[in-house]
N, C-alpha and C positions, 0 to 999 in steps of 0.2 A: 460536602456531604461524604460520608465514610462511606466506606461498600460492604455490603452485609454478608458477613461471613455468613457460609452455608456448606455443608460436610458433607463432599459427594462420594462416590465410590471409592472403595477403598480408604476412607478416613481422610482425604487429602480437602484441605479448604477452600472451594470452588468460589469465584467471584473475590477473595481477596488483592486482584491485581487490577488499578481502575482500569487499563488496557486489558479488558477479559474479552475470555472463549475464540469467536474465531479472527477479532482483530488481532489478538496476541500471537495467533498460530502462524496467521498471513503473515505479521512484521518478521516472525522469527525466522522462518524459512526463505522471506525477500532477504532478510541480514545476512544468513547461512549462505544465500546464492551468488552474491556479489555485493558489492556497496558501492551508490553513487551518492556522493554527498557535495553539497555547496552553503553558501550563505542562503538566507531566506529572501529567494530571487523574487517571490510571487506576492501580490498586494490582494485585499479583498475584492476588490474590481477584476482581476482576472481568474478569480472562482467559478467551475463550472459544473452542475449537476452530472455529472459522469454517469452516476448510478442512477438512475429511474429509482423515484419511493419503492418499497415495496421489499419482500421478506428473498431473502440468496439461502443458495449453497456453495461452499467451498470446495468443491469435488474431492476427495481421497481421503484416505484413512490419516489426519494430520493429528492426533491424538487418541489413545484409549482407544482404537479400531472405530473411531465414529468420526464422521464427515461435521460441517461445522455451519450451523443457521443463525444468520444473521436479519437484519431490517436496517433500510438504509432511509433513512430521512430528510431532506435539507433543509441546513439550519437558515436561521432569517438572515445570515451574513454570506449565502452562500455556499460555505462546506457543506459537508456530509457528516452527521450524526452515524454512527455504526450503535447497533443495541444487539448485544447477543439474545438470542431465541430461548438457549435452551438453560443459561444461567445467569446470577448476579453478579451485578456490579455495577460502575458508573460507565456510561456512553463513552467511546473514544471518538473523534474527530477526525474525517480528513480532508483533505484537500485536492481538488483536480482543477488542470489549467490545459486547454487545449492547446497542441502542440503546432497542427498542421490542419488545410481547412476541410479536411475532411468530416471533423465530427467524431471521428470517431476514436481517436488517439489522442492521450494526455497524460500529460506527466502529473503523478500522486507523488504526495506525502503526508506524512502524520503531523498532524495539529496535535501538540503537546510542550508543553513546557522545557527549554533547553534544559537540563540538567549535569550536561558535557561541562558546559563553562565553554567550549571552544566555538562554537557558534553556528556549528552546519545542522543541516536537514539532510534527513536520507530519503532519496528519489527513487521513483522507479516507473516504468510504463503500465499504460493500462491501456485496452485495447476493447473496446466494444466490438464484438462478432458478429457475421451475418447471419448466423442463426440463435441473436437475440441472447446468448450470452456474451460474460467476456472475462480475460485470460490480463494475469497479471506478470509481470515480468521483472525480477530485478537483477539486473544485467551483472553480469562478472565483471573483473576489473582485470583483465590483460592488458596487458602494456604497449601492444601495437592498436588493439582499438579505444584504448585510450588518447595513445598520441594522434589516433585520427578523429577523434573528438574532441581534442583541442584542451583535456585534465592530464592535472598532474597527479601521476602513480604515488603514494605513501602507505604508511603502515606494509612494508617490506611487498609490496606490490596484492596487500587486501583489497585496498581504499582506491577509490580515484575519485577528485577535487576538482570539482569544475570553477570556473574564477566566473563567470558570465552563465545569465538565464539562454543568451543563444546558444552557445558552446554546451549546453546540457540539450536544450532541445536539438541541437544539430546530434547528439550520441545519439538519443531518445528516438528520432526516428530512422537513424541507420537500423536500431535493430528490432525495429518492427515487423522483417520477415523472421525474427525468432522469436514471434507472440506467441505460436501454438505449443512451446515448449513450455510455457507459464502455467501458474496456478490458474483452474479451472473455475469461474462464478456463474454459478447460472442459476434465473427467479427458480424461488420455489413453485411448483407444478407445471416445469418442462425440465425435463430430464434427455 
């Protein structure tokens, strides 16, 4: 199914990217921030609802001066359905695997067709907060907390390559005391 051109402000064509509105704004800024990538460590069986159904917000000015409303669904296999709120396009996909038994931390990534050719998924944390939101993080790639997460540094010290689904979730919750520095979700009607 094609995604339905739609001509928003300023003449620019809104919903033309299937990854539209605020999951596009999320990936770009997780890619801008750092890149954790591996082979696709995680099966259907270790899919977990991270996100409770129901309609988010992306806190901050992440495009055009407007924040970004989302609706989170799970699908019958487990991931998450992402539907943007406020334009067109096709649903993106994502995935969470808990990390640690808390519940409340779990490593995401985007369900999407490789188109690399070279075979990884880009990772990142998600953290469910005690006041019912939750903060998305995707980590830098520094060279000494990489070697203490057990990736290998490439793309001139961009990129870090985890070889193992442990060696990612061992990074993943080292830097879980730098969740509040992540992107902002919180339901729509708490603010």
């Amino acid at each position: 199914m094609r995604a339905r051109r739609n001509r928003g402000r300023g003449g620019r064509i809104a919903g033309a990217n299937p990854i539209a509105g605020a999951f596009a704004a999320l990936l770009a800024l997780l890619l801008a921030a750092g890149c954790w990538v591996g082979p696709d460590f995680y099966a259907a069986a270790d899919l977990r609802p991270a996100l409770a159904p129901g309609d988010y917000r992306i806190e901050g000015e992440l495009r055009e001066g407007r924040p970004f409303d989302f609706r989170a669904e799970t699908a019958s296999d487990g991931s998450t359905r992402i539907l943007p709120l406020s334009e067109t396009g096709e649903p993106a996909r994502a995935g969470f695997a808990a990390i640690d038994g808390s519940g409340r931390h779990f490593a995401a990534w985007f369900i999407e067709p490789d188109r690399s050719g070279v075979g990884l998924r880009n990772y990142a944390l998600l953290g469910r907060m005690r006041d019912g939101s939750y903060r998305v993080l995707g980590p830098g790639c520094e060279r000494d907390r990489a070697a203490a997460a057990g990736a290998e540094v490439i793309a001139n010290g961009a990129v870090c390559r985890f070889a193992s689904r442990a060696e990612l979730e061992a990074g993943l919750r080292r830097v879980i005391p730098q969740l509040a520095a992540g992107i902002r979700i919180v339901p729509l009607g708490r603010r």
